[in-house]
C-alpha positions as CSV (number, residue, x, y, z in Angstrom):
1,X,16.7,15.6,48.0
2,X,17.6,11.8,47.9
3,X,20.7,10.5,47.9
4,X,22.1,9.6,44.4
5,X,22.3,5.8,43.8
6,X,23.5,3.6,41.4
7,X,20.9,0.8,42.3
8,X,18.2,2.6,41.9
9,X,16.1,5.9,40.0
10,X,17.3,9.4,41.2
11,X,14.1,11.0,41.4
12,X,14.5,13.2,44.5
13,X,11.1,12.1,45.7
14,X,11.6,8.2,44.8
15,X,13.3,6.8,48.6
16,X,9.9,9.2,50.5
17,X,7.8,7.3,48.3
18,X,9.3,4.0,49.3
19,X,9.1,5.0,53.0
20,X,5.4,5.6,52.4
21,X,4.6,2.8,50.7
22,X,6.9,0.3,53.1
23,X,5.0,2.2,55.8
24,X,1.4,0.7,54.6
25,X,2.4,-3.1,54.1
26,X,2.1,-2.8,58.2
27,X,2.8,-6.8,58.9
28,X,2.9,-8.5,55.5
29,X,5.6,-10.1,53.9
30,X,7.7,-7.7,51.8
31,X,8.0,-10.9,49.3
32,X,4.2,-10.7,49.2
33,X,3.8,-7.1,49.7
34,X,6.1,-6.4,46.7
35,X,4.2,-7.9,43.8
36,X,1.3,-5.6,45.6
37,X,3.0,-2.5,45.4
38,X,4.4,-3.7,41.9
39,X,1.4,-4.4,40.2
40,X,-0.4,-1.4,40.8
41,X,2.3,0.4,39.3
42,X,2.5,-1.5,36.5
43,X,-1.2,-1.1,36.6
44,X,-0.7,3.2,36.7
45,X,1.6,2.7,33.6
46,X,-0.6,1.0,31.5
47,X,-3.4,3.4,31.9
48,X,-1.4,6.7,31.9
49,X,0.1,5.6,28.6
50,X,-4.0,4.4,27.8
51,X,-5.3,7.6,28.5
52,X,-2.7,9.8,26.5
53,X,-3.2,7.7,23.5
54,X,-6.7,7.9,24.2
55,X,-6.8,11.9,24.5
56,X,-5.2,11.7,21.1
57,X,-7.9,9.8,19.9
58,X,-10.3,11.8,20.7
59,X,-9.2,14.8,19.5
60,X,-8.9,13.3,16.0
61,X,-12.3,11.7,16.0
62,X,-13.5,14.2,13.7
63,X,-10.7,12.1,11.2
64,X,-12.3,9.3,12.1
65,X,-10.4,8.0,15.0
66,X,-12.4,5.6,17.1
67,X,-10.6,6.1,21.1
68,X,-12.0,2.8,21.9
69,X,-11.3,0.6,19.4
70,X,-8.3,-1.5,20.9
71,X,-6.4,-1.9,17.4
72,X,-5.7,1.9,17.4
73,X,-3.8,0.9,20.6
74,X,-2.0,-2.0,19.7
75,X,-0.7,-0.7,16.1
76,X,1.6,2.1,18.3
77,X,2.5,-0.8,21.4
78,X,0.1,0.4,23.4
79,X,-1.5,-2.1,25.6
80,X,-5.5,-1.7,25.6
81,X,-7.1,-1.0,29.2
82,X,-10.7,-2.1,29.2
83,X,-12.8,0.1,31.0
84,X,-13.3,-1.7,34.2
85,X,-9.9,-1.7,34.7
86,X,-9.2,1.8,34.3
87,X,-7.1,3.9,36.9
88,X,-9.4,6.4,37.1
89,X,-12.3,3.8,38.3
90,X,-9.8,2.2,40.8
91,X,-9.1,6.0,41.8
92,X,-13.0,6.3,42.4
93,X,-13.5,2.8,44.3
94,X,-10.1,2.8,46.3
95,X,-12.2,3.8,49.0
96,X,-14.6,1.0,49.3
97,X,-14.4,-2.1,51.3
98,X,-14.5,-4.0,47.7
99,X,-11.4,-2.3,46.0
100,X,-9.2,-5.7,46.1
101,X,-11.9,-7.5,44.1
102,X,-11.7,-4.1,42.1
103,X,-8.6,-4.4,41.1
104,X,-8.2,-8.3,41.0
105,X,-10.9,-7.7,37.9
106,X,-9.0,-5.1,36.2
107,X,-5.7,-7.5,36.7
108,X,-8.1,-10.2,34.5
109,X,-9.9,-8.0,32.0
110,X,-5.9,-6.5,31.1
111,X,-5.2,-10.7,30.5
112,X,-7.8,-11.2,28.9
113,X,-7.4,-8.3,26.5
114,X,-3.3,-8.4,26.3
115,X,-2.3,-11.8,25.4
116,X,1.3,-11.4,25.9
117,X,0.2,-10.9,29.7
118,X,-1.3,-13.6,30.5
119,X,-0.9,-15.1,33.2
120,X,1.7,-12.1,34.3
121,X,-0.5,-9.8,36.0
122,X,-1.3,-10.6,40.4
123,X,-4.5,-10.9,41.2
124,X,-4.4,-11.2,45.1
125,X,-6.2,-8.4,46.3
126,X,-9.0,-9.7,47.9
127,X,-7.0,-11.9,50.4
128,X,-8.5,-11.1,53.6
129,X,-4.7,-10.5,55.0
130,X,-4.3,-7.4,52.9
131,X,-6.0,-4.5,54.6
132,X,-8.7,-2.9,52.4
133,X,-7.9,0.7,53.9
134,X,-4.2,0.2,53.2
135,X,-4.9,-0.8,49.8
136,X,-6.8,2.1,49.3
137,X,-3.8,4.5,50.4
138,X,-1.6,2.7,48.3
139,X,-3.9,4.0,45.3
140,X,-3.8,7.4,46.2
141,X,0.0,7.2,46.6
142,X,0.7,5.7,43.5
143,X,-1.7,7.7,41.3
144,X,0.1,11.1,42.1
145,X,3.7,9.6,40.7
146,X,4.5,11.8,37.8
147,X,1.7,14.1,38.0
148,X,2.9,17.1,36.3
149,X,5.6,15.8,34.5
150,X,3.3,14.8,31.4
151,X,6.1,14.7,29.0
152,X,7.9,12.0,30.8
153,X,5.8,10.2,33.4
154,X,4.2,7.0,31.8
155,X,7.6,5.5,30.9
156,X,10.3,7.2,32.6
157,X,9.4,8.0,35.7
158,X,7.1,4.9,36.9
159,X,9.8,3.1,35.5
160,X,12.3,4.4,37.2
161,X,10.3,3.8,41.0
162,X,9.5,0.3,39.3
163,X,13.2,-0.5,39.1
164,X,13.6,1.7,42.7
165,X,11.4,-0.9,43.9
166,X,12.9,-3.6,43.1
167,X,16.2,-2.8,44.6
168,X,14.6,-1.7,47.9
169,X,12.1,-5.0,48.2
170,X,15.7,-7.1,47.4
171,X,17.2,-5.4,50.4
172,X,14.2,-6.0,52.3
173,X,14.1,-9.8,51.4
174,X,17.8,-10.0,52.2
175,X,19.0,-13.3,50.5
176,X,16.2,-14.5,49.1
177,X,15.8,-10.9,47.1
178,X,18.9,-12.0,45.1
179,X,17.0,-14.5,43.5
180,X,15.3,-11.6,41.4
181,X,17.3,-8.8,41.0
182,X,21.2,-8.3,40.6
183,X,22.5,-4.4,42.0
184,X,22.1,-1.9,39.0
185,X,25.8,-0.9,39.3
186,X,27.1,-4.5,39.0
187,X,24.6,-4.9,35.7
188,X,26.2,-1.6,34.4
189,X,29.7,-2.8,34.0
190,X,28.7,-5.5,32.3
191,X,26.8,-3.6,30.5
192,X,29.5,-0.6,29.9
193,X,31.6,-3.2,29.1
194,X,30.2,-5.4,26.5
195,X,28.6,-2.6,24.8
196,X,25.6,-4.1,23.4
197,X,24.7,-1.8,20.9
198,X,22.9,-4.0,18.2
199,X,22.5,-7.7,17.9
200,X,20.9,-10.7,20.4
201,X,21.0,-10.4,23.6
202,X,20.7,-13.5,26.0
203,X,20.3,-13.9,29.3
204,X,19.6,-17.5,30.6
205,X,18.6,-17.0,34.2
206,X,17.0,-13.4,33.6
207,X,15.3,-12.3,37.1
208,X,13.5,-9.0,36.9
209,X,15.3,-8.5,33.6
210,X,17.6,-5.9,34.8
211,X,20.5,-6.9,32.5
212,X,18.1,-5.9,29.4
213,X,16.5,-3.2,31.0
214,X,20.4,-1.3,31.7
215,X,21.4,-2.6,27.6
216,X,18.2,-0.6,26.5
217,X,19.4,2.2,28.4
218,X,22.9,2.3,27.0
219,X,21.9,2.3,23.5
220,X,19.8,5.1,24.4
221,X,22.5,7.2,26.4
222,X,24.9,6.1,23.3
223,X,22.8,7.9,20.6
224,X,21.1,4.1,19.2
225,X,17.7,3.2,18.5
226,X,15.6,0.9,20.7
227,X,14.9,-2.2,19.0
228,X,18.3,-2.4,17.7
229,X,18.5,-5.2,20.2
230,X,16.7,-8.4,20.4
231,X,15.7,-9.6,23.5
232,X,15.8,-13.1,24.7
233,X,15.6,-14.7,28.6
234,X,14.7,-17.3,30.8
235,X,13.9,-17.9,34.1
236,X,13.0,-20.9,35.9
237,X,10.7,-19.2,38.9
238,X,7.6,-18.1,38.4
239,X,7.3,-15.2,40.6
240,X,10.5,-14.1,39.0
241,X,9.5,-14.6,35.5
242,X,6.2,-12.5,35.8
243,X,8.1,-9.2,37.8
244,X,10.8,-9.6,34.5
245,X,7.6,-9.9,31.7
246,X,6.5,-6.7,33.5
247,X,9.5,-5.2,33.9
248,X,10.2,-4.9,30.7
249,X,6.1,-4.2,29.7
250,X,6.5,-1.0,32.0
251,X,9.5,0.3,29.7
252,X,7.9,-0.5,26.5
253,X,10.7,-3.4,25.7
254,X,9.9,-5.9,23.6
255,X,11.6,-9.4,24.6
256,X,11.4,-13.2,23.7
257,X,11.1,-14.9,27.5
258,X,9.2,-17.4,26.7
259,X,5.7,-18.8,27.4
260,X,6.4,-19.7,30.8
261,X,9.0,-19.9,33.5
262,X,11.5,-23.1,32.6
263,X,14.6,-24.7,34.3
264,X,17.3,-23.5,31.6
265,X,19.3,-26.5,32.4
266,X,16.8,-29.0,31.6
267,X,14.2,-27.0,29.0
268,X,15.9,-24.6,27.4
269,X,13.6,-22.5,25.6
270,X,15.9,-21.2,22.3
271,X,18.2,-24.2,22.1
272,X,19.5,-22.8,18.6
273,X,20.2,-19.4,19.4
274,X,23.5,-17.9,19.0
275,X,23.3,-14.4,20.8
276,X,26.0,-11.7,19.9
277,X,26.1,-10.9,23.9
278,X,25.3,-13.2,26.8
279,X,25.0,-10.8,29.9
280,X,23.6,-13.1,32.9
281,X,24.0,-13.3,37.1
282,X,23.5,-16.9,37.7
283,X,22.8,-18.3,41.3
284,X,26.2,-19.1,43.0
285,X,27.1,-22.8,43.7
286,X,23.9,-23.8,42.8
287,X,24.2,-27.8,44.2
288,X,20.5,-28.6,43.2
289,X,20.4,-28.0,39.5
290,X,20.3,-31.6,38.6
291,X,23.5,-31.9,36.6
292,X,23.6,-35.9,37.2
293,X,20.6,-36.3,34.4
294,X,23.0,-34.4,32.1
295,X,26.1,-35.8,31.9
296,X,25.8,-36.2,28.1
297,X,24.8,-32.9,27.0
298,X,26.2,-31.5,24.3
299,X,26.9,-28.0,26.0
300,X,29.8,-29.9,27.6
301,X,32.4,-29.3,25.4
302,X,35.1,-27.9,28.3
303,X,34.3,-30.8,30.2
304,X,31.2,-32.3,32.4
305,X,30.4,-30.0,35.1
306,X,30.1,-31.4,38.8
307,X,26.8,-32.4,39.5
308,X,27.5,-30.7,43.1
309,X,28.1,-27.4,41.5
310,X,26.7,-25.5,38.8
311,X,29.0,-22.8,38.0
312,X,30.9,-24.7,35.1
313,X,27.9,-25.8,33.3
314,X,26.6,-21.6,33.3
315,X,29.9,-21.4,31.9
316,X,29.8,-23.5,29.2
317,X,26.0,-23.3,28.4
318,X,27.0,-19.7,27.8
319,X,30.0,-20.2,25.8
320,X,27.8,-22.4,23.7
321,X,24.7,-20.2,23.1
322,X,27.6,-17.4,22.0
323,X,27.8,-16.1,17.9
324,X,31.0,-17.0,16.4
325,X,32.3,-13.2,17.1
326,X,30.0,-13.3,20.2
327,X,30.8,-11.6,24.1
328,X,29.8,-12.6,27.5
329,X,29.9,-10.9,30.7
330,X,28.7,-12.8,33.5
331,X,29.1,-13.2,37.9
332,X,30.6,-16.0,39.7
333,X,31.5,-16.7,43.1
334,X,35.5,-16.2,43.4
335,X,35.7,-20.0,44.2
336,X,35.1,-20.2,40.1
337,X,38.5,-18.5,39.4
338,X,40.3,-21.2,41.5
339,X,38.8,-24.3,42.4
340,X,40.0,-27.7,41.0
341,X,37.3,-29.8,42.8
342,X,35.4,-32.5,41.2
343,X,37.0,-31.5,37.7
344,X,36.6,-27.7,37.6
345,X,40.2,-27.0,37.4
346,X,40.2,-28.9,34.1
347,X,37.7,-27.6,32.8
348,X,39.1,-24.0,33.0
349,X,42.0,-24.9,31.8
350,X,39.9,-26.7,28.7
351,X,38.5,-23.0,28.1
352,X,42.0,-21.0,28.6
353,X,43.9,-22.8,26.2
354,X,41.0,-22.5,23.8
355,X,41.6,-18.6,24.2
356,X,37.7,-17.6,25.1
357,X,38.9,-15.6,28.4
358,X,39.2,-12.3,27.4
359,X,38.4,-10.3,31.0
360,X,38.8,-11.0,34.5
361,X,37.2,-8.6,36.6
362,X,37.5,-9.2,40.8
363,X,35.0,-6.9,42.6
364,X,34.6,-5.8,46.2
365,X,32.5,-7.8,48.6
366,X,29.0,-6.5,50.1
367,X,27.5,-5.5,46.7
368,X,25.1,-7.9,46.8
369,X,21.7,-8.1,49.1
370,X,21.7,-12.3,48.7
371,X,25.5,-12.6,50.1
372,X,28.1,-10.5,51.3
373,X,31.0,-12.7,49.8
374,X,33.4,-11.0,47.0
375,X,32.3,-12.0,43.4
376,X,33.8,-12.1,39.9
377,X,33.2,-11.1,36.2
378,X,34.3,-13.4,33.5
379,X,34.0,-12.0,30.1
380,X,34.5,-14.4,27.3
381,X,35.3,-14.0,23.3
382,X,34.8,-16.3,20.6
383,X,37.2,-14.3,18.3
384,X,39.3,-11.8,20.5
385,X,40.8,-10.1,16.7
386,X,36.5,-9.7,15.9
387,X,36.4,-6.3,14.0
388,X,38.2,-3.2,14.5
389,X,39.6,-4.3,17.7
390,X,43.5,-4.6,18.5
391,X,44.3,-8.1,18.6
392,X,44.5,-9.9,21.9
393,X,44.7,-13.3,20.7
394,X,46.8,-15.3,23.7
395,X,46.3,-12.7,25.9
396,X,43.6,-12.1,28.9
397,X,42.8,-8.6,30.6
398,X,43.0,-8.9,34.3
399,X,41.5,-5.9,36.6
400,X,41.6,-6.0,40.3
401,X,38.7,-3.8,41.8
402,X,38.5,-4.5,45.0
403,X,39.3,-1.7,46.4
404,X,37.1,0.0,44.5
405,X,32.9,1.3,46.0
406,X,31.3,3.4,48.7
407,X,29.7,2.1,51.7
408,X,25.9,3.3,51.3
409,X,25.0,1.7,54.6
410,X,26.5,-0.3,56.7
411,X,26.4,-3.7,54.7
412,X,25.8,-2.6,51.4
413,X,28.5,-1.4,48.9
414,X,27.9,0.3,45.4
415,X,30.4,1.3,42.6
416,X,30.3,4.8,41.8
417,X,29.5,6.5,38.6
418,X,33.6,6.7,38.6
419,X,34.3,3.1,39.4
420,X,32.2,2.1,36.8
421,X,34.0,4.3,34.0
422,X,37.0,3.4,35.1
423,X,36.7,-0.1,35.0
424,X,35.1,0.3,31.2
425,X,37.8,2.4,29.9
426,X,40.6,0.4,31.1
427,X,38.9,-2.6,29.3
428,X,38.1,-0.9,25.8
429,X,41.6,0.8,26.0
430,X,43.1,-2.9,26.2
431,X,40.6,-4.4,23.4
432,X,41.6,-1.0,21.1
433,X,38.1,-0.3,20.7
434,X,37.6,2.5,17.7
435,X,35.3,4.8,20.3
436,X,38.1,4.8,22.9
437,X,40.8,7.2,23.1
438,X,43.2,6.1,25.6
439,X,45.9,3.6,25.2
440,X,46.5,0.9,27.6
441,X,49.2,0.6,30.2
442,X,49.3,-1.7,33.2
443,X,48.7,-0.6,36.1
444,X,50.9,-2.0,39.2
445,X,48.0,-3.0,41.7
446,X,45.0,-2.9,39.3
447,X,45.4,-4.0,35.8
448,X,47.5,-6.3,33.6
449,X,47.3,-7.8,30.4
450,X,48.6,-11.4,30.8
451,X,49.9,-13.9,28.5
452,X,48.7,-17.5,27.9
453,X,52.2,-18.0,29.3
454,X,51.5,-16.4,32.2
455,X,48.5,-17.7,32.8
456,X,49.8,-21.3,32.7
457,X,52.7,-20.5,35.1
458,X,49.9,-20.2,37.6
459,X,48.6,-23.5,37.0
460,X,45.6,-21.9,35.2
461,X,44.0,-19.7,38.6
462,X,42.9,-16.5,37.2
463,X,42.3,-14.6,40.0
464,X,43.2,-10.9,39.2
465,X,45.7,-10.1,42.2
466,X,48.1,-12.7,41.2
467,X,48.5,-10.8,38.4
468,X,48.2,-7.5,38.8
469,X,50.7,-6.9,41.5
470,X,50.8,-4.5,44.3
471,X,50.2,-0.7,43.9
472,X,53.3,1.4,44.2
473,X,53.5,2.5,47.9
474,X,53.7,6.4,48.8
475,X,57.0,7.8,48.9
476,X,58.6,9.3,52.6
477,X,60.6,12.3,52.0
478,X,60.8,12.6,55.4
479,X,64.6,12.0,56.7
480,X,64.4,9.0,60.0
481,X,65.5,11.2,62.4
482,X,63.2,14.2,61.9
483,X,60.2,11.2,61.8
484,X,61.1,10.0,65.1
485,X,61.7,13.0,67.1
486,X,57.8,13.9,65.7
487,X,56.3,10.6,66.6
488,X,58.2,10.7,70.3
489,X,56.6,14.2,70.9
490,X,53.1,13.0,69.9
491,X,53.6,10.2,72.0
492,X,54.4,12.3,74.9
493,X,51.3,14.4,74.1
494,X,49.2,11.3,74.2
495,X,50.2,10.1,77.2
496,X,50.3,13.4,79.5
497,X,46.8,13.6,78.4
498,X,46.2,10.0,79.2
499,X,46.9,10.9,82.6
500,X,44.9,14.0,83.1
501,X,42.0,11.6,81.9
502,X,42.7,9.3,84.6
503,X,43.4,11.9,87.6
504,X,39.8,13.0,86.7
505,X,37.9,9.6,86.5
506,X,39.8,9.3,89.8
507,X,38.4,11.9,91.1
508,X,35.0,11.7,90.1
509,X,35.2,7.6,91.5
510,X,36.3,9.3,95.0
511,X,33.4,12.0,95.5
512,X,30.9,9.0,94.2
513,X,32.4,7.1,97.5
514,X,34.6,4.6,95.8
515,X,38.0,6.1,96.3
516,X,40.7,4.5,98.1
């Protein structure tokens, strides 16, 4: 059985299937390899969820149901697989020397007949670098994922490995894999925390569209209807854009991305949307997002960002795409929670004393595959006393969870299904939420609601330990005396076998020849 993780499915089978298919990219790029390996699956999706639609067809052609006209597809959001592209035809030819040009027609007969993927798809497979035989095996591999399992297997489980994927091709890209996909468990907290259950949804620098993918899913495990959402992204790399359109195509989520891939900063693509929840992993620091050409902007409310650093102006571009009772949760580098360079300090302050910093959240370092440095989560409110909630006005939730996650391998981290909860509870305990049942206490070491007071006593930093405290230390019952005599006779222990150790390496030296 594989071992349970929060970045990825929990299949059993899902981390042998990665080892198989990692196994076949034999010297290719895994930042090539993966939209390979991607793309058929995407590919196996499509046409599992083809053919049972089209089974159902067929049995009720005596009704007068036509199982290859495409509308009777598209009316249940189904997409329509032309025959050429077909996984049982790729199935047939994966053997042949011609199968990349196969499948690179199948990629452009989907286009062509799928609108909304257009331009989406890869259609590489005929490079002479990717080895035709490999290729072939990848097929096979893929097309025996969720055999069996009828009930579940188009969406669940080949989107589950899709999102497996993902995580495993980020680890295998190192930095660069950070670029498209954030770790599931940090997504989940912001997720369990903001509790998107019905509204828009925003995310301005979207990757693989993880963060939508996870709010689909808790409205889902929370008894809610898909589609009580709406979906709405950007992302300014292509490569990026297309895994997030199919990303979200695999699970059957509808989501405005827009046409293409834009620069949010410079082309934002819903410039008057006002999204109940912003949930978004923006790249850290970011020195090269052109923020002299914007010093104008209207966004800038708090103050113009540094044109050497872009965490300020996510920030406020946030802030100001948020409803008037909107949320965001959202990562930053730790420098964020500090800094006074180049302006940032005032502009912090600008947002503090206009009471929008509702959570501070300070999480372990090594949970990311694109840096190994500690992060942050900021969550901010337009109206902290918005609905049934207990009202927090001039006050800020700080949570310290550093100490918090499990070392899956030696550099990676991930919070546990515990961590997670814990975290979550502690926050909708403070904001009185209806669903929650605890009451709120601070917590020496972990948690402590703050006031505006407070918060300008420390010349506006709002890094979590300086408010949280330090946890109670362990209590010694055991009287000074008793403590010492047990720690001298260990010592002795120690040391009398210290020196049988070194009598014996003395004597093994002397019968190799180098004694005295």
């Amino acid at each position: 059985m594989a071992k349970s993780s929060n970045n990825g499915a929990n299949l059993g089978f899902e981390s042998e299937l990665w080892r198989a298919a990692d196994a076949l990219r034999s010297n290719m790029d895994a930042a090539e390899y993966k939209h390979v390996v991607l793309g058929l699956i995407f590919l196996k999706y499509i046409s599992d969820a083809f053919e049972e639609q089209h089974a159902k067809l067929e049995a009720e052609r005596a009704q007068g149901a036509d199982p290859e006209d495409p509308d009777e597809y598209r009316a249940v959001n189904i997409f329509w697989v032309p025959r050429e592209a077909r996984w049982s035809r790729l199935k047939a030819e994966a053997k042949q020397p011609t199968i990349g040009k196969t499948i690179d027609d199948a990629m452009l007969a989907i286009e062509r007949d799928n609108p909304s993927l257009k331009g989406v798809l890869p259609k590489d497979y005929a490079h002479p670098r990717l080895d035709k035989q490999r290729l072939g095996q990848l097929i096979d591999l893929i097309g025996n994922i969720g055999l069996g399992d009828r009930e579940n297997r188009s969406k669940d489980i080949l989107g589950r490995v899709y999102e497996y994927f993902l995580s495993q091709f980020a680890s295998a890209e190192g930095k660069k894999g950070g670029q498209f996909y954030t770790p599931r468990c940090v997504v989940r907290v912001l997720v369990e925390m903001l509790a998107p259950y019905k509204g828009r949804v925003y995310d301005p620098c979207c990757g693989s569209g993880g963060m939508f993918v996870q709010s689909e899913k808790f409205i889902e495990e929370h008894g809610g209807k898909i589609g009580d959402i709406s979906i709405y992204g950007q992302e300014s790399n292509h490569t990026t854009w297309r895994l997030a359109k199919m990303n979200l195509a695999i699970r059957g989520i509808e989501g405005n991305l827009g046409k293409e891939h834009a620069d949010t900063f410079h082309r934002d693509l819903h410039p008057d949307l006002k999204a109940d929840y912003v949930l978004a992993n923006p790249p850290f620091n970011d020195s090269d997002w052109g923020g002299e050409r914007l010093k104008e902007d209207k966004r800038w409310k708090y103050g113009i960002p540094p044109a050497g650093n872009a965490n300020f102006a996510w920030v406020q571009h946030f802030i100001f795409h948020l409803a008037p009772t909107g949320y965001a949760g959202f990562v930053l580098a730790n420098g964020s929670m500090s800094s006074n360079q180049s302006g940032e300090g005032e502009i912090r302050k600008n947002i503090i004393e206009a009471d929008l910093v509702d959570c501070m959240v300070a999480l372990p370092g090594q949970l990311f595959y694109s840096t190994q440095i500690p992060v942050c989560l900021w969550f901010i409110a337009r109206d902290k006393k918005n609905g049934s909630f207990r009202d927090r006005r001039g006050e800020t939730l700080f949570i310290d969870a550093r100490k918090l996650g499990t070392m899956i391998d030696r550099v990676h981290r991930e919070l546990t299904n515990e961590d997670i909860k814990k975290i979550a509870d502690t926050y909708h305990a403070w904001r009185g939420d209806k669903d929650c049942k605890a009451s709120y206490q601070d917590i020496p070491g972990f948690c402590k609601s703050a006031t505006l007071d407070d918060i300008r006593s420390n010349n506006y930093i709002l890094t979590p330990g300086r408010y949280v405290g330090s946890a109670p230390q362990e209590e010694d019952d055991e009287p000074f005396e008793e403590k010492m005599q047990r720690l001298v006779a260990q010592l002795r222990e120690q040391q009398a076998e210290a020196a049988k150790l070194d009598a014996a390496i003395a004597k093994n030296l002397e019968e190799l020849g180098y004694g005295k």
